[in-house]
Structure formats: structure tokens, C-alpha cells
N, C-alpha and C positions, 0 to 999 in steps of 0.2 A: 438585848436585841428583840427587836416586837414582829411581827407577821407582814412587815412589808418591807421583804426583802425577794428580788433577784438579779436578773442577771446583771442590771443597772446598777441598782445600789441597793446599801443595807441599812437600814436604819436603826442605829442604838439608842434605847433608851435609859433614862436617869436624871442626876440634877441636871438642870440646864447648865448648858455651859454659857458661860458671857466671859467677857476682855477685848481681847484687841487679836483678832484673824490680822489677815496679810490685807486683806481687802481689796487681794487683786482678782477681780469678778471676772474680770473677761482675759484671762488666757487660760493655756492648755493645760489639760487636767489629765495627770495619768491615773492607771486605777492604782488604786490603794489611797487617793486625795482623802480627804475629810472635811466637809463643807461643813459650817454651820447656818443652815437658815434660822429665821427670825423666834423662833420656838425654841433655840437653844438644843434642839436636841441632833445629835451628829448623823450627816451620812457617809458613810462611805466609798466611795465607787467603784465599782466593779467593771467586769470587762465591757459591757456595752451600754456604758457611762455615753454623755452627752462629751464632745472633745474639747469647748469654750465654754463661757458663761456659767451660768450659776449664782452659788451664795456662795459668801466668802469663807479662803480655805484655810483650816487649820495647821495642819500639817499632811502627809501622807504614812501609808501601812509599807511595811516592805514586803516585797513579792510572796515572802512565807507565809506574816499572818495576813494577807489577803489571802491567801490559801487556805490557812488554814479557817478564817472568819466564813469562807465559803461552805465550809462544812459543815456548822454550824447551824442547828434547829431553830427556829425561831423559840423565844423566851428563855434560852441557854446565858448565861451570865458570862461576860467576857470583861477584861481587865486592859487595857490599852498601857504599856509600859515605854518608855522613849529609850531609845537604842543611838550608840553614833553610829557614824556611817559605816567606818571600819568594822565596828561590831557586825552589823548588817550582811555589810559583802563574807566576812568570815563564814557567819549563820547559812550563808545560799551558797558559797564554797561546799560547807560542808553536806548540808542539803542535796547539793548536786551529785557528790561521791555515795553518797546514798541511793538517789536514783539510778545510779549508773549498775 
């Protein structure tokens, strides 16, 4: 993660990334999206993201580690691991009885 990051987006760095995004540029982007612009390297977006356009999106964070990425120093090394959905909703299920 490098030193430009807030409340928009967060930008990771490392190898670039290249392949095939979705390439669907101009629709709604919630936070936790993952664009890749032309540099290869990932943003992430956060809560007062842009809500259309951009660069095309990779995938999204779930509401946890968007939370948790928020917390996050800049040059903190972070690890992005792919979750299913169910995994996901179980993870903020139990998250939730936590905050409760």
C-alpha cells in the first residue's frame, strides 16, 4: 500500500497486474471495487469513491477487509485472498455478533 490513500481510494502497490478486468468502465462502482488503471497497479475504493466510470474493475473487497484495508498505514503489506460469497456473508454475520 503506498501514501496515496484516502477516503476515495487506496492504492496498492507491487507487480503490476495485467489480464482481462470486466471492462465494464462506466457502471456503478461500490466501495471495496478494485480498478486497475493503465500502470497495473490496483485501487481500491473506498467510501467517497467516484459512483460510475473509471478504469476497469477487477473484482471487489468485502465490507470487512475494506475495513479492515482502512486501517491500514500506508507501506503496511497487505495480501488480497478470494473468498465465495457465502464465505463472505458468514465472515460479516459473524463480524456483526461481534459488534453487537
Amino acid at each position: 500500500m503506498d501514501n496515496r490513500a484516502d477516503r476515495m481510494g487506496v492504492r496498492l502497490t507491487g507487480p503490476a497486474l495485467h489480464g482481462s478486468p470486466d471492462g465494464h468502465h462506466f457502471r456503478r462502482h461500490s466501495a471495496g471495487a478494485v480498478q486497475i488503471p493503465p500502470d497495473g497497479q490496483p485501487i481500491v475504493l473506498m467510501n467517497d469513491r467516484q459512483t460510475i466510470g473509471g478504469y476497469p474493475r477487477l473484482g471487489a473487497l468485502t465490507p470487512i477487509a475494506c475495513a479492515n484495508l482502512a486501517q491500514c498505514l500506508p507501506g503496511t503489506q497487505v495480501w488480497l485472498t478470494p473468498v465465495s460469497a457465502s464465505q463472505a456473508q458468514d465472515d460479516y454475520r459473524k463480524q456483526l455478533m461481534v459488534w453487537r
